[in-house]
ChimeraX commands (.cxc) that place a marker at each C-alpha (Angstrom):
marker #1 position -8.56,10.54,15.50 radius 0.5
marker #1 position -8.43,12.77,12.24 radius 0.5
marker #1 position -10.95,12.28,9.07 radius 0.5
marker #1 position -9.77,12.61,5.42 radius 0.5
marker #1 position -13.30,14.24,4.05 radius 0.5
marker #1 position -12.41,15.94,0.58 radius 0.5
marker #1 position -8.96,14.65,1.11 radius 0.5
marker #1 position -7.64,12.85,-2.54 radius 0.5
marker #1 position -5.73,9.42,-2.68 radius 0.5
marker #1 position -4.34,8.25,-5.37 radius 0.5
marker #1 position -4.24,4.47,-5.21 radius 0.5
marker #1 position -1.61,2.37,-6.88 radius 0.5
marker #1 position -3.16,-1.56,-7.12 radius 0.5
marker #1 position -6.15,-0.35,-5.21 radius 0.5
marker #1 position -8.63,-2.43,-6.89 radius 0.5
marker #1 position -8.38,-5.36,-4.15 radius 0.5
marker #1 position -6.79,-6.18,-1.12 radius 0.5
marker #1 position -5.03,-4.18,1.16 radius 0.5
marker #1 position -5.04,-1.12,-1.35 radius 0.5
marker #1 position -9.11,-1.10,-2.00 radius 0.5
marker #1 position -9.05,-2.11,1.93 radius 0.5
marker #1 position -7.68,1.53,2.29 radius 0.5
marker #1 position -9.73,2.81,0.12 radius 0.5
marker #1 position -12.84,1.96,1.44 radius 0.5
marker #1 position -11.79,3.34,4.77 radius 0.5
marker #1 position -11.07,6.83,3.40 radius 0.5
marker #1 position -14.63,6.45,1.42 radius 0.5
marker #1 position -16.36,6.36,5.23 radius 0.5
marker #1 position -14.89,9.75,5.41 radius 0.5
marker #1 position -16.00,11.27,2.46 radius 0.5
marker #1 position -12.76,11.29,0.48 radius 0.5
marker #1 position -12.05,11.40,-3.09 radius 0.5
marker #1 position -10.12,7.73,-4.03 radius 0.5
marker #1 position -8.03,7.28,-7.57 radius 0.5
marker #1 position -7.52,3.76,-7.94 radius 0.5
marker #1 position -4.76,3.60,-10.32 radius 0.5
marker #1 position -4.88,-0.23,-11.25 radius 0.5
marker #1 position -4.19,-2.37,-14.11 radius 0.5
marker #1 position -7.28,-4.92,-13.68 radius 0.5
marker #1 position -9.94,-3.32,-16.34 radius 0.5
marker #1 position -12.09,-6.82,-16.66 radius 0.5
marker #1 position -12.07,-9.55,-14.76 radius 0.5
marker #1 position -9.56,-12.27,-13.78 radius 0.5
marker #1 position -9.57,-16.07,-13.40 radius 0.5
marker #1 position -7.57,-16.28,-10.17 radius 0.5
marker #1 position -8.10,-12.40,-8.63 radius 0.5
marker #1 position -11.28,-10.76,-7.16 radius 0.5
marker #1 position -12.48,-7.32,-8.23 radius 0.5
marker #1 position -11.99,-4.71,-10.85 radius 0.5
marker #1 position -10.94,-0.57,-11.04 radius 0.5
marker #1 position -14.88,-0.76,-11.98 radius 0.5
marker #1 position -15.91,-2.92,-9.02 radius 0.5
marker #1 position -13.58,-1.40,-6.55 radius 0.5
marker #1 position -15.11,2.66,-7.41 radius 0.5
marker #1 position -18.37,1.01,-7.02 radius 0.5
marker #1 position -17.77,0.04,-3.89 radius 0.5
marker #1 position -16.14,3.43,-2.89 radius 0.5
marker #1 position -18.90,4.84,-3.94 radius 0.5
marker #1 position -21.24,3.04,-2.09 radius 0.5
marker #1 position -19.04,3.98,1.36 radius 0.5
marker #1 position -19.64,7.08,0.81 radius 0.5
marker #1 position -16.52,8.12,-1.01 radius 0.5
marker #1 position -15.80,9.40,-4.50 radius 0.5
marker #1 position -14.03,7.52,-6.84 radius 0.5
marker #1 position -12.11,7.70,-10.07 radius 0.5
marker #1 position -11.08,4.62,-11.77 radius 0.5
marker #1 position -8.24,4.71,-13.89 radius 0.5
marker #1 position -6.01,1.75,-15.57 radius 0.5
marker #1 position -2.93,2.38,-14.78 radius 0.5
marker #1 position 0.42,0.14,-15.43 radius 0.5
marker #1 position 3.12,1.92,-12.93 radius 0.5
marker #1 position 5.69,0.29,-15.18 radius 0.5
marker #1 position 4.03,3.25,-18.06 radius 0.5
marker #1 position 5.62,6.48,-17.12 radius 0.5
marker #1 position 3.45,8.28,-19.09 radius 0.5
marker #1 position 0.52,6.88,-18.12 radius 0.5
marker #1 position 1.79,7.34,-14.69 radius 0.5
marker #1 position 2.04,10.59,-15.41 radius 0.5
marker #1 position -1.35,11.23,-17.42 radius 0.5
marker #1 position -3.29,9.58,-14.99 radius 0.5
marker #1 position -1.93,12.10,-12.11 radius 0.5
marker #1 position -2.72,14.84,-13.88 radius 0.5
marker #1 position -6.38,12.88,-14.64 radius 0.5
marker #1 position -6.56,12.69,-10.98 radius 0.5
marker #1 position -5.94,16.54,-9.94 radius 0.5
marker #1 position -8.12,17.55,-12.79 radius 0.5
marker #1 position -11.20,15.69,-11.72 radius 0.5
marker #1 position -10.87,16.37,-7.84 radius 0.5
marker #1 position -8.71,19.99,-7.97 radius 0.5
marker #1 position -5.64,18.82,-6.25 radius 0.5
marker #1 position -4.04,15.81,-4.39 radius 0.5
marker #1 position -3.34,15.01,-0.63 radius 0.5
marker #1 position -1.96,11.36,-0.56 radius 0.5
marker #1 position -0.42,8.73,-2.70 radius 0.5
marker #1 position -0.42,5.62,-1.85 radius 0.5
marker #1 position 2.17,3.13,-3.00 radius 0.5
marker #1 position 0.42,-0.25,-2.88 radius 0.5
marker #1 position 0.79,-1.88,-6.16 radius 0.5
marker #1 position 3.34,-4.63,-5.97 radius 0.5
marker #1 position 4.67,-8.08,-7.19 radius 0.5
marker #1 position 6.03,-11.09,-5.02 radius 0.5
marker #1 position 7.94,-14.44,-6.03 radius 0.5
marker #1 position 9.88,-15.82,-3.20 radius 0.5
marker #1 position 12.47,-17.61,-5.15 radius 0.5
marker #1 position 16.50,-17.60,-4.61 radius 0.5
marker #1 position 18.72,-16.58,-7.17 radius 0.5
marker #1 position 18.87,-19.43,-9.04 radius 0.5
marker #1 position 15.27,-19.95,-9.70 radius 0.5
marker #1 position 13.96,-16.84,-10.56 radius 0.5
marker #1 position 13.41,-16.19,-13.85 radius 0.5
marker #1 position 14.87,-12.45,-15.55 radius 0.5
marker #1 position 11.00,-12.13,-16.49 radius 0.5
marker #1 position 10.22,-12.25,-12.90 radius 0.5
marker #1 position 12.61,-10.46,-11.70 radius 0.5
marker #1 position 12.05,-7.57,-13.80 radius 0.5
marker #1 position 8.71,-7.17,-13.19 radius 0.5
marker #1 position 8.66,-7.32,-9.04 radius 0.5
marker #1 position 11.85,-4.07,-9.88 radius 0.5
marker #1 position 9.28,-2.62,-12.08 radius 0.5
marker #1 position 6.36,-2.39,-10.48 radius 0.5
marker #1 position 7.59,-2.19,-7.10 radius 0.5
marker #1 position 10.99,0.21,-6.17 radius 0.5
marker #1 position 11.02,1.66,-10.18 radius 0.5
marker #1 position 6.71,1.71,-9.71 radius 0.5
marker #1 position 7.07,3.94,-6.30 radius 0.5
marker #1 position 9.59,6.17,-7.85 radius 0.5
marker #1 position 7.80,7.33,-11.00 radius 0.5
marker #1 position 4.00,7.82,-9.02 radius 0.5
marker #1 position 5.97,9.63,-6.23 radius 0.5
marker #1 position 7.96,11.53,-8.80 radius 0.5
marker #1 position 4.90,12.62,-10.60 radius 0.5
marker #1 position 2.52,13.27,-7.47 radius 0.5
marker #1 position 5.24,14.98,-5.51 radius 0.5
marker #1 position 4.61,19.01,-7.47 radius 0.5
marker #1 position 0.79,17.90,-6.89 radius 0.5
marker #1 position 1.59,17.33,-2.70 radius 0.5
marker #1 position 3.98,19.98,-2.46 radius 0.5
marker #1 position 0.40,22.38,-2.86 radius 0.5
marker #1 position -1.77,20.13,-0.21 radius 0.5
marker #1 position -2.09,21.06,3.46 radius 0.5
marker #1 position -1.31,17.92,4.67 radius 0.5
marker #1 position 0.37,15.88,2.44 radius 0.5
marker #1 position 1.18,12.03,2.92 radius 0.5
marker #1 position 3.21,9.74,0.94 radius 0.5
marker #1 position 2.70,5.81,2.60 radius 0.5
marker #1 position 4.70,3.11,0.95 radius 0.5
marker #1 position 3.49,-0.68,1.68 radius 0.5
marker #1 position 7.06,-1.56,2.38 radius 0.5
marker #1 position 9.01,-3.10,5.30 radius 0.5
marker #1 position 11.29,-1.47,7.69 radius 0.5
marker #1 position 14.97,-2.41,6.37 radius 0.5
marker #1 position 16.44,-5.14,7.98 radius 0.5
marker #1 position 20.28,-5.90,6.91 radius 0.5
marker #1 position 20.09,-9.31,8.47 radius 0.5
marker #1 position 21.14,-11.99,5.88 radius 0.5
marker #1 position 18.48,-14.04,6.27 radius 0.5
marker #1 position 16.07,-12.14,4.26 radius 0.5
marker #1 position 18.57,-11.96,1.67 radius 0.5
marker #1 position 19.52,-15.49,1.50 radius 0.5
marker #1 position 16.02,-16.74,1.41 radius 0.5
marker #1 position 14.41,-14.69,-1.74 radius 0.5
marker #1 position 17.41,-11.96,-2.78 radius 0.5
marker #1 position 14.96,-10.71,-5.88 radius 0.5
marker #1 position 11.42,-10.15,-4.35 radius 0.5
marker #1 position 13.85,-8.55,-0.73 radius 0.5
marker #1 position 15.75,-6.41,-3.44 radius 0.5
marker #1 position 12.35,-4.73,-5.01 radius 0.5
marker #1 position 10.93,-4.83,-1.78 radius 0.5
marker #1 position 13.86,-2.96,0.05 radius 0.5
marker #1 position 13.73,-0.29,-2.82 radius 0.5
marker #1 position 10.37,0.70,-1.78 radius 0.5
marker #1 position 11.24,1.70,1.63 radius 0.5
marker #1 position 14.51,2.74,0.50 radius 0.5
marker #1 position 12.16,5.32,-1.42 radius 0.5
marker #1 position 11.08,6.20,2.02 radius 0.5
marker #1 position 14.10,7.00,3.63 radius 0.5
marker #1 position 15.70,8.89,0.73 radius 0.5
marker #1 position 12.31,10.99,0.26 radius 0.5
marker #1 position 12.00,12.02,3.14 radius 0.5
marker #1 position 15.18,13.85,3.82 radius 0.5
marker #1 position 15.27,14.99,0.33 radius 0.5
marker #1 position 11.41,16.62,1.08 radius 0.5
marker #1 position 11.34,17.36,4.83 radius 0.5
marker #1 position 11.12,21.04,3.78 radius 0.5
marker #1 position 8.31,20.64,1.88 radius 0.5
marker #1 position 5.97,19.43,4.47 radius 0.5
marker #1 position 5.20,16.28,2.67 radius 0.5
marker #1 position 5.27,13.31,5.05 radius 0.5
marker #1 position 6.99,9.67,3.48 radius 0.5
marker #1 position 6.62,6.47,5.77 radius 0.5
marker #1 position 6.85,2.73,5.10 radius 0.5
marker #1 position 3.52,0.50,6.63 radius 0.5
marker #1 position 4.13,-3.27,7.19 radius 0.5
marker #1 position 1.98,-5.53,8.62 radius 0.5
marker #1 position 3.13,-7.61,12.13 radius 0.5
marker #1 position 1.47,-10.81,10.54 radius 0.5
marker #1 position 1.02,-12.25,7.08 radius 0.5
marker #1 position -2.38,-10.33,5.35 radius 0.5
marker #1 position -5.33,-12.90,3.96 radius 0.5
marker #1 position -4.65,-11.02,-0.13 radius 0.5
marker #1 position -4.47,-12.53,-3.21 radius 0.5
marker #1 position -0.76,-13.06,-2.92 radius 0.5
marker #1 position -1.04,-15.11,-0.12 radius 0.5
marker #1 position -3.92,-17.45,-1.13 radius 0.5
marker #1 position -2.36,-17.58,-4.87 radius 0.5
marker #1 position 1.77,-17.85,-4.24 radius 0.5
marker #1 position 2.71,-18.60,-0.77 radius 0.5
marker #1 position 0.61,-20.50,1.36 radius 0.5
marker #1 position -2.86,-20.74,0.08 radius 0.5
marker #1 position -5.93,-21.10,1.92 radius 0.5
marker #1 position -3.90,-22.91,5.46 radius 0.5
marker #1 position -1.52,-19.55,5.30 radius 0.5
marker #1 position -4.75,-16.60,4.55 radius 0.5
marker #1 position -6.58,-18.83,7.96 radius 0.5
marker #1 position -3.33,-18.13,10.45 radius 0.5
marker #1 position -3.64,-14.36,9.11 radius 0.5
marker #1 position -5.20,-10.93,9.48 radius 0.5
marker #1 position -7.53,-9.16,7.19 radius 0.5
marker #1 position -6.91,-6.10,5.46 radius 0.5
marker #1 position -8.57,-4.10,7.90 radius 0.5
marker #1 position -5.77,-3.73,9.82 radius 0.5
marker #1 position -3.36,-2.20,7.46 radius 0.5
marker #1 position -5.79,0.42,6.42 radius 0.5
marker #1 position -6.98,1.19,10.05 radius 0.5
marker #1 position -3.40,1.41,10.87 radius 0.5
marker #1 position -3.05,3.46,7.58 radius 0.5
marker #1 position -5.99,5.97,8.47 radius 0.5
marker #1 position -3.70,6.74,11.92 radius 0.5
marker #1 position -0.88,7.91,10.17 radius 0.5
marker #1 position -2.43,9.53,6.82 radius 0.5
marker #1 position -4.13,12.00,9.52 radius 0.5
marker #1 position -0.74,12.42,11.53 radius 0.5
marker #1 position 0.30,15.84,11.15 radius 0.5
marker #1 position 2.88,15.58,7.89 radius 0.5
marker #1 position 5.53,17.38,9.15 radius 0.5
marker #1 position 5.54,15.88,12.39 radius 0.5
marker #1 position 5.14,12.52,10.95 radius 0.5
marker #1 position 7.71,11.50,8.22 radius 0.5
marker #1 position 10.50,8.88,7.63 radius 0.5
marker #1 position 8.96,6.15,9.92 radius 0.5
marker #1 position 8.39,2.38,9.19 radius 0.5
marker #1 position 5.57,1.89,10.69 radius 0.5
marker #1 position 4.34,-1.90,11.62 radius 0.5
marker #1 position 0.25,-1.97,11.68 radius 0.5
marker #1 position -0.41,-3.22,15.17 radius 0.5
marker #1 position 2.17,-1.17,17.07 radius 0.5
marker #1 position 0.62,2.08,15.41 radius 0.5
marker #1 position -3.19,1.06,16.79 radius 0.5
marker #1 position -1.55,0.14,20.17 radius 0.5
marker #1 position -0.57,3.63,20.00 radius 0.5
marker #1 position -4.22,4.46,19.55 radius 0.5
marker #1 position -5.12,2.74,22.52 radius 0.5
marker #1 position -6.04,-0.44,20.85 radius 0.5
marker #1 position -5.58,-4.02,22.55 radius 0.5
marker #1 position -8.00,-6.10,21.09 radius 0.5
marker #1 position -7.13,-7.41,17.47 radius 0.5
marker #1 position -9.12,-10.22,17.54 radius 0.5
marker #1 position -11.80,-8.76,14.83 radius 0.5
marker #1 position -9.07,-8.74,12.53 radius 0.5
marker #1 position -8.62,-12.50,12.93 radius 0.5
marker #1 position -9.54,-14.58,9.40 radius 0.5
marker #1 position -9.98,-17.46,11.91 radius 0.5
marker #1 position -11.33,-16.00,14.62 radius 0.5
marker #1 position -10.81,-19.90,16.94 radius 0.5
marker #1 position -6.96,-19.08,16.49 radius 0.5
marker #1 position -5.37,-16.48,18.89 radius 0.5
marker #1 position -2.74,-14.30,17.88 radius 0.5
marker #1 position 0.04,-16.31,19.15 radius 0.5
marker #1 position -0.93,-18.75,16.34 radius 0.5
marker #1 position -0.55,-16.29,13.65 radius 0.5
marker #1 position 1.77,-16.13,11.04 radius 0.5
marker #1 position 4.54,-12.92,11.49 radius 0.5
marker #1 position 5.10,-11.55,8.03 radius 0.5
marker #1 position 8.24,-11.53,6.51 radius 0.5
marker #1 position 11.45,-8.96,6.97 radius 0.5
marker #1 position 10.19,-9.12,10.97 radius 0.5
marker link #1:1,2 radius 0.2
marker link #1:2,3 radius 0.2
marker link #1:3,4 radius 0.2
marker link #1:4,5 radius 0.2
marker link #1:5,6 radius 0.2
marker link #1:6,7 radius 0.2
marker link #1:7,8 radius 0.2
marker link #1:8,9 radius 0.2
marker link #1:9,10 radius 0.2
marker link #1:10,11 radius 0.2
marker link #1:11,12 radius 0.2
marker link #1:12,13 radius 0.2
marker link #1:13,14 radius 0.2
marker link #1:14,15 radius 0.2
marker link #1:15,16 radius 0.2
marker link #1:16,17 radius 0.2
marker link #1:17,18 radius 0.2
marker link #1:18,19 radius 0.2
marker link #1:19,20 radius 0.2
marker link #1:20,21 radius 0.2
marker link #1:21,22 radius 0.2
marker link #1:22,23 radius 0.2
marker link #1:23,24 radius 0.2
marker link #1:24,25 radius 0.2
marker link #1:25,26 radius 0.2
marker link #1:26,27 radius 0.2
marker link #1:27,28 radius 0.2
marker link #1:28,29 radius 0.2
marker link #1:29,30 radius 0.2
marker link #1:30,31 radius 0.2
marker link #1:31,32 radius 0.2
marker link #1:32,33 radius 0.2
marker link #1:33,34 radius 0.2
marker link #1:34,35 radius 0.2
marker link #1:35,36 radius 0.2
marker link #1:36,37 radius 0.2
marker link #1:37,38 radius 0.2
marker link #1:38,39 radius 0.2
marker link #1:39,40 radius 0.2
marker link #1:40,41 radius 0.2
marker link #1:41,42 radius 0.2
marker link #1:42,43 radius 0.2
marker link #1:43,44 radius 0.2
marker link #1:44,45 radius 0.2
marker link #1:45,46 radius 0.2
marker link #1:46,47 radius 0.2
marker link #1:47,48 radius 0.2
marker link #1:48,49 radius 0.2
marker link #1:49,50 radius 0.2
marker link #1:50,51 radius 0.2
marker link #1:51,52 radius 0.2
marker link #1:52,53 radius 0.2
marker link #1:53,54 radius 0.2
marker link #1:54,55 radius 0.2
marker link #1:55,56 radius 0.2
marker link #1:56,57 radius 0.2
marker link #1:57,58 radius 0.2
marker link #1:58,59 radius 0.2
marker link #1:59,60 radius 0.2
marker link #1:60,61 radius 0.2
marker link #1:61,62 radius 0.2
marker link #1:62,63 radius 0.2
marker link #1:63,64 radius 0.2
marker link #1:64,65 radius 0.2
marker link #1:65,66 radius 0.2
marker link #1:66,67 radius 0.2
marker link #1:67,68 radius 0.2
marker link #1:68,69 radius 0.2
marker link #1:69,70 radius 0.2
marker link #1:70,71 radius 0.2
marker link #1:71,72 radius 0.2
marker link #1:72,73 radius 0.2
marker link #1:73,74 radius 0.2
marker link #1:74,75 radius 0.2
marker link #1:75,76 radius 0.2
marker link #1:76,77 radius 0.2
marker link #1:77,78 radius 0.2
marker link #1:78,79 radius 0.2
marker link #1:79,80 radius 0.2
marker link #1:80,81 radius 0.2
marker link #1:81,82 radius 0.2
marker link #1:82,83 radius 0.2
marker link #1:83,84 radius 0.2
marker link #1:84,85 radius 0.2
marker link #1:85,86 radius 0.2
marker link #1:86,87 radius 0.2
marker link #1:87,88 radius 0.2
marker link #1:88,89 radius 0.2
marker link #1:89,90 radius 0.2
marker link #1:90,91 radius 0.2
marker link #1:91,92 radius 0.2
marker link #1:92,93 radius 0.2
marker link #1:93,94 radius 0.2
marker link #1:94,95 radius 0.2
marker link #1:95,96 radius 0.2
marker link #1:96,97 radius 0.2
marker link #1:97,98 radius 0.2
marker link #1:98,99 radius 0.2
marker link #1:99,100 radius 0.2
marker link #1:100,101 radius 0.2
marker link #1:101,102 radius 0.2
marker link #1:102,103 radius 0.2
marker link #1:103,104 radius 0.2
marker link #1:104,105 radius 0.2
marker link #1:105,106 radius 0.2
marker link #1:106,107 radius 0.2
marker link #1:107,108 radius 0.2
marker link #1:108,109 radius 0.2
marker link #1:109,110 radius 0.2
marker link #1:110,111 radius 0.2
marker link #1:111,112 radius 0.2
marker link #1:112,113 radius 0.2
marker link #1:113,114 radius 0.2
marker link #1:114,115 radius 0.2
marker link #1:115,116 radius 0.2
marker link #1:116,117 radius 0.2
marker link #1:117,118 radius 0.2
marker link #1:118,119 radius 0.2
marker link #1:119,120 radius 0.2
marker link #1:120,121 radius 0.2
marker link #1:121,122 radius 0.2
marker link #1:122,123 radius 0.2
marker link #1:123,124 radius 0.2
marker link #1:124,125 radius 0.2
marker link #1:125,126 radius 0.2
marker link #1:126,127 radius 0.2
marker link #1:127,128 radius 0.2
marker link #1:128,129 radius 0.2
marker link #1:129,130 radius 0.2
marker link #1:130,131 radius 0.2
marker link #1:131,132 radius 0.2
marker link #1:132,133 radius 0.2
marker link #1:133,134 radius 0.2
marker link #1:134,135 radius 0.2
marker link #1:135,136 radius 0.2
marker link #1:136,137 radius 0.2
marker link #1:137,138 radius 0.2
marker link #1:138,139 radius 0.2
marker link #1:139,140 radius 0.2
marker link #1:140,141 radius 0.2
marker link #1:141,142 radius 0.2
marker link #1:142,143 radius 0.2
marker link #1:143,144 radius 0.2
marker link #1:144,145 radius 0.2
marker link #1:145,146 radius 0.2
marker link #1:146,147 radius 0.2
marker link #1:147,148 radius 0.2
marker link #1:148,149 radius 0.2
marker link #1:149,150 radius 0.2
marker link #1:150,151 radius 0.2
marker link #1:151,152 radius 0.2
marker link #1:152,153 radius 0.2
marker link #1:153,154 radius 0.2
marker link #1:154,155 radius 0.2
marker link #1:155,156 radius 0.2
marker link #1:156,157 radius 0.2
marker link #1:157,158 radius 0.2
marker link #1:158,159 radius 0.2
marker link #1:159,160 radius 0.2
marker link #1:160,161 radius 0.2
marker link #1:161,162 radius 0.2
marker link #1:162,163 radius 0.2
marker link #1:163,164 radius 0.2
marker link #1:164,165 radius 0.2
marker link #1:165,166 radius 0.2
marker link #1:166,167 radius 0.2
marker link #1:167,168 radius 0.2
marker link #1:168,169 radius 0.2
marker link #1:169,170 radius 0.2
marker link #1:170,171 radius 0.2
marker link #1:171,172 radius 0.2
marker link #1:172,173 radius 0.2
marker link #1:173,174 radius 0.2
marker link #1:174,175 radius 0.2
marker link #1:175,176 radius 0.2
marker link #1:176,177 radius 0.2
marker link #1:177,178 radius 0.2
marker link #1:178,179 radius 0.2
marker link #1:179,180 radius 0.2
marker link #1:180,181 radius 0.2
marker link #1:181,182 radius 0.2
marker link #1:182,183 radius 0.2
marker link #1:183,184 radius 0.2
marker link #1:184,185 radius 0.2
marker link #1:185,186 radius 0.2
marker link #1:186,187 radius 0.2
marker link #1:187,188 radius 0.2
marker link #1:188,189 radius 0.2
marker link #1:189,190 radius 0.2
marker link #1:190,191 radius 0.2
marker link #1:191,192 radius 0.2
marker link #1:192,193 radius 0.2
marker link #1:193,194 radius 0.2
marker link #1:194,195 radius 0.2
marker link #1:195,196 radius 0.2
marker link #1:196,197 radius 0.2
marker link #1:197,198 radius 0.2
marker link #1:198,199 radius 0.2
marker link #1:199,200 radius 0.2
marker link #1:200,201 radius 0.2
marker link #1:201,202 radius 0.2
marker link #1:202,203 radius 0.2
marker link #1:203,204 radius 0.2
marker link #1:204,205 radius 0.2
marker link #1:205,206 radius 0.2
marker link #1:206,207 radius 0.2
marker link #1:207,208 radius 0.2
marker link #1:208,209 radius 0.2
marker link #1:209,210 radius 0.2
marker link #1:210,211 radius 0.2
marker link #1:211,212 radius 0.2
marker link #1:212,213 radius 0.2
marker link #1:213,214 radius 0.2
marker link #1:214,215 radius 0.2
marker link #1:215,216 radius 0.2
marker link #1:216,217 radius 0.2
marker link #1:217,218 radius 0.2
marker link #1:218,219 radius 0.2
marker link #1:219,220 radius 0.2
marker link #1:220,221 radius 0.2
marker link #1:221,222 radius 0.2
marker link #1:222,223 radius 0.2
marker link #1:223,224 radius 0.2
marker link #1:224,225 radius 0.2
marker link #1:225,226 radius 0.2
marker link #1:226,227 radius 0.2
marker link #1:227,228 radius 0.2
marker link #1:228,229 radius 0.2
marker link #1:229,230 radius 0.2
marker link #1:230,231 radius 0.2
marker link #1:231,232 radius 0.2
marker link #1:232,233 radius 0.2
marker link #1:233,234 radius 0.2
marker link #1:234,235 radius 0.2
marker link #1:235,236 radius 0.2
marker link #1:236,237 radius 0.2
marker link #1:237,238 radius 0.2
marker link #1:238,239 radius 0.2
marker link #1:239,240 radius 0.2
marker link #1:240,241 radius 0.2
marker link #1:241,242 radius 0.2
marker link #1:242,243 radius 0.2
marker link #1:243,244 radius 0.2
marker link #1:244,245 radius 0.2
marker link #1:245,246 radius 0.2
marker link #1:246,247 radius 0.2
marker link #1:247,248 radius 0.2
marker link #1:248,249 radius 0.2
marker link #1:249,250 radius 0.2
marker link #1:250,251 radius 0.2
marker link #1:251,252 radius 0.2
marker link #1:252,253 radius 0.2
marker link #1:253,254 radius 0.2
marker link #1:254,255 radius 0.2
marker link #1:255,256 radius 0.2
marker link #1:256,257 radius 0.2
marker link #1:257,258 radius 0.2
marker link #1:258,259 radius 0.2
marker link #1:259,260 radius 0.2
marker link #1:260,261 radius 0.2
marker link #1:261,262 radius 0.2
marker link #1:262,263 radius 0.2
marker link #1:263,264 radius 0.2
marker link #1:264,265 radius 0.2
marker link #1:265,266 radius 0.2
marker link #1:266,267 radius 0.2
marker link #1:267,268 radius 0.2
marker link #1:268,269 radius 0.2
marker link #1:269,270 radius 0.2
marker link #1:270,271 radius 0.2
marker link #1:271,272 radius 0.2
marker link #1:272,273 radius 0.2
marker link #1:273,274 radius 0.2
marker link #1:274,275 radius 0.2
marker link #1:275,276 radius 0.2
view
């Protein structure tokens, strides 16, 4: 397996979860970490700050830069890249975490709502790839790794919550598109989606609270799935949806049951995550 020492990331929403989970796995290797967040001070209902996350970084062994960041801000976006590049001298991966859910049907969801999950998450990956992509076109190995599903046309995920599938699908649409319009560039876009539901914020504060984050995985096993492809070779490696357990299976893998939040349950109790 490859390392990412002196390798950049820039982090969208990496200041918890499955983002700073990512993070902290690139810090083991000595890599430079942007986490591009909006959470400055703390909040009532979330763990963990930019502040709190770098600290942590830090501590693995990483460097970090902490920067608040609102990917609906194009210009921030864009300041903060160029923030980025001038603090570490370049950038090698960007990774589009940052994301909103609200699995509500048509009728239910509020315009407020559904503005935001199109903001920050198809109209949020476009801008920070737009504005990292000059940046990656200069790396040696460049990655681009969208948190979003492989796309699934079945109805079912379109009947049940049309908005959050819509913003979601417009991520990895960003990943299909990208690719093929890049490939010649060497830089590498793939989608990463987890096999069962991920014990994050979302999931404790909006779907299933603290019965759904027990029949889940941690975090660990997006970003060790995430550290596999991010040291794939880019230009062998680009346009996939990847799902988190089949990539460490390729790795040899077979035992998941560290990444367990209950670790009495076995996977067959687990909760598969959604588009699957």
């Amino acid at each position: 397996m490859g390392h990412l020492a002196n390798k950049t990331l820039f982090i969208t929403g990496g200041s918890r979860g499955i983002g700073k989970e990512i993070a902290l796995k690139a810090a083991k290797d000595r890599a430079n970490v942007v986490i591009a967040a909006k959470t400055a001070e703390p909040h009532p209902k979330l763990e963990g700050t930019i502040f709190t996350a770098a600290e942590e970084i830090e501590a693995a062994g990483g460097k970090a830069l902490p920067l608040v960041v609102d990917v609906r801000d194009e210009a921030r976006v864009e300041a903060a890249v160029e923030e980025a590049v001038a603090t570490f001298g370049g950038l090698d991966i960007l990774i589009n975490n940052a994301s909103a859910i609200q699995l509500t049907g048509t009728e239910a969801t509020a315009m407020k709502r559904f503005d935001l999950m199109h903001e920050i998450n198809y109209r949020g990956t476009f801008v920070t790839s737009q504005k990292c992509i000059p940046h990656l076109k200069k790396a040696d190995n460049p990655h681009v790794l969208n948190l979003s599903p492989p796309l699934n046309l079945s109805p079912t995920w379109f009947g049940l919550h049309l908005p959050y599938t819509m913003a979601k699908y417009g991520m990895s649409f960003c990943v299909l598109g990208m690719a093929e319009e890049f490939k010649r560039t060497g830089i590498a876009f793939n989608g990463l989606w987890p096999k069962t539901t991920i014990a994050t914020a979302a999931i404790k504060n909006q779907m299933g609270g603290d019965h759904m984050a027990n029949a889940s995985r941690t975090p660990a096993i997006m970003a060790d799935a995430a550290h596999v492809i991010l040291t794939k070779p880019a230009k062998e490696c680009t346009g996939n949806f990847f799902i988190d357990e089949e990539v460490l299976r390729e790795e040899g893998i077979e035992d998941f049951s560290h990444y367990r939040v209950n670790p009495d349950l076995d996977d067959s109790q687990l909760l598969p995550d959604l588009f699957l």
